[in-house]
N, C-alpha and C positions, 0 to 999 in steps of 0.2 A: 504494500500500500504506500503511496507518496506520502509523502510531507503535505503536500495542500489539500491533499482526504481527508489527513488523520486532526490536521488543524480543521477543516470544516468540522468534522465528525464532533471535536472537543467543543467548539463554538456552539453547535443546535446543541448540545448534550445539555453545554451551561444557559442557553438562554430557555431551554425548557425546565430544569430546575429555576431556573429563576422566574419563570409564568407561574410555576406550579405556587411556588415558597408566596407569592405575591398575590396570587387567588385565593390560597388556605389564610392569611390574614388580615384581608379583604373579609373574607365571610365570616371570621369572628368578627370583627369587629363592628358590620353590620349587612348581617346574613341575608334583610328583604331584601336590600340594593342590590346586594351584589346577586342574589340568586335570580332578581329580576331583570336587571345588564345581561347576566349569562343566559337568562332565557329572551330574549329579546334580540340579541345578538346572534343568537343557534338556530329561532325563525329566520332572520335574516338571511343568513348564510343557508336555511337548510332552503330558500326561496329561490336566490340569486343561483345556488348548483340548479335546481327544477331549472331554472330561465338556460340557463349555458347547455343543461342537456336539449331542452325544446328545439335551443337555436340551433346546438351541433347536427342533432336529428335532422331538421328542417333542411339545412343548408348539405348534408350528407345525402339525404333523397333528392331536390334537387342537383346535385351534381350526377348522382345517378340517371334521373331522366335525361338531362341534357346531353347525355352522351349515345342516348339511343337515337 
């Protein structure tokens, strides 16, 4: 494995312990916000994937027809 793998690899390692350490003390210290950001956020995101699949869908059948 290179050197700019294994530095990438340590980089996501530390900034997901650091989402993680930052979300666990967020919800103690106040659990409605922050459960309601994280739900709020996860519709978002689980919206915007439906839209990008719709559109790849859409745009993958048309290319299909057009070549007939």
């Amino acid at each position: 494995m290179s050197a700019k793998n294994t530095l990438a690899r340590k980089a996501a390692k530390a900034a997901a312990k650091h989402t993680a350490h930052g979300t666990a003390s967020k919800l103690k210290r106040d659990p409605m916000r922050t459960a309601t950001l994280l739900g709020v956020g996860g519709a978002l995101g689980a919206v915007a994937g439906w839209m990008a699949g719709r559109t790849g869908a859409a745009l993958g059948q048309h290319r299909l027809l057009s070549r007939s």
